[in-house]
Every structure is written in C-alpha cells, then in structure tokens.
C-alpha positions in Angstrom: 0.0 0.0 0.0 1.3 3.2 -1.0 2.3 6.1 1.1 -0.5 8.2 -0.4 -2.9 5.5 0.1 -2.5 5.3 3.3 -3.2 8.9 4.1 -5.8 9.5 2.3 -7.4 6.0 4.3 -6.6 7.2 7.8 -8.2 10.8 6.7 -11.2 9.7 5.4 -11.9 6.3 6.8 -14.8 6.3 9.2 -15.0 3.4 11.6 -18.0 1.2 11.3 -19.1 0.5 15.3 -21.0 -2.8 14.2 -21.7 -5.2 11.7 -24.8 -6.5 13.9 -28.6 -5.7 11.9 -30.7 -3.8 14.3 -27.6 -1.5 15.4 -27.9 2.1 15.3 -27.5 3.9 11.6 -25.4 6.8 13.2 -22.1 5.3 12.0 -24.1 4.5 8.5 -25.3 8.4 8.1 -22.0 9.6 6.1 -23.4 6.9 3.3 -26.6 9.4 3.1 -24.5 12.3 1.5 -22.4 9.8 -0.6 -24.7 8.3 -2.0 -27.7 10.9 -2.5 -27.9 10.7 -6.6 -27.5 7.0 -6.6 -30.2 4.7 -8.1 -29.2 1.8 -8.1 -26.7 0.4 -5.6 -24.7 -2.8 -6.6 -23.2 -4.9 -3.2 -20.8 -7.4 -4.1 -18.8 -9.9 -2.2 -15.1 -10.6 -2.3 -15.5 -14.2 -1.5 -18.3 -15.9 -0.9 -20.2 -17.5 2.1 -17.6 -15.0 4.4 -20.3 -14.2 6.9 -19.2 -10.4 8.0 -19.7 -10.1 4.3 -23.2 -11.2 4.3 -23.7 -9.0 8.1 -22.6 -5.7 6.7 -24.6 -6.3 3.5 -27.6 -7.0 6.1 -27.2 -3.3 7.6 -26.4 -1.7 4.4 -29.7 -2.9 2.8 -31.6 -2.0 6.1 -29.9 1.5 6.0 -30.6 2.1 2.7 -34.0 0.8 1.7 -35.9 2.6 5.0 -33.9 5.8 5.3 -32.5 6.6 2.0 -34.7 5.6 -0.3 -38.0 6.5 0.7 -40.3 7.7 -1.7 -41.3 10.8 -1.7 -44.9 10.3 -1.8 -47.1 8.8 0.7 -47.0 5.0 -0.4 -50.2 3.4 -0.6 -50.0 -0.7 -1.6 -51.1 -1.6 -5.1 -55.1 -3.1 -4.9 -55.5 -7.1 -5.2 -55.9 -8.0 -8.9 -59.3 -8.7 -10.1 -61.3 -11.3 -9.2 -59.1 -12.3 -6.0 -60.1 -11.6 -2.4 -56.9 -10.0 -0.4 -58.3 -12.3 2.9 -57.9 -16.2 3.8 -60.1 -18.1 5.1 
C-alpha cells in the first residue's frame, strides 16, 4: 500500500461500530450524502459465504431501503388483482 494510500485512508476512513442488523445507523449516516444521486446500488462480495460479508450487506440494505430511499410520496399498496379476495379463510 502506497504512502498516499494510506493517508488518504486514515483521513477519510470512518469506523463502522458494528456489523450487527438492528444496530444504530449513526455510523451508517456519512453513506446518506455519498450516495444521494444514486439509483441503483450494486453490493458485491469478495469471497463468498464470508459471513461479516453477508452481516454488513444486512445493515447496508436496512440502511438504505428505510432511510434513504424513501419515496417521496405517501405509499399506498397496489389493490389485489381482479377477481381475487386480499383475505384467507
């Protein structure tokens, strides 16, 4: 790892406190900003089957699906296609 490389990482690096879903989104928040314009958001792996892997992806899709991408409108649930009842009996 380069000199520059390593600055730069210990400048702008910001710690995440836990891996854990459920955990609170304050060290999450900087991903807000970063990723304001983004549409669609690819999360990859490394390896597969690593678990953390599979942890942080957890949080990240938590994060990101209730507090930054929220539409804009009040949501209202698409009605039952015709001809089938929405209750089971």
């Amino acid at each position: 790892m380069t000199d520059e490389l390593q600055r730069w990482l210990k400048e702008s690096a910001l710690p995440l406190r836990s891996l854990d879903a459920g955990a609170s989104d304050n060290d999450l928040e900087p991903l807000r900003h970063v990723l304001d314009d983004v549409r669609v958001l690819g999360m990859g792996e490394a390896t597969h089957g690593t678990a953390e892997f599979f942890r942080l992806k957890h949080r990240l899709l938590g994060f990101s699906s209730v507090k930054w991408v929220s539409p804009p409108w009040p949501w209202k649930p698409a009605p039952p296609p015709r001809g089938r009842s929405t209750t089971t009996s």
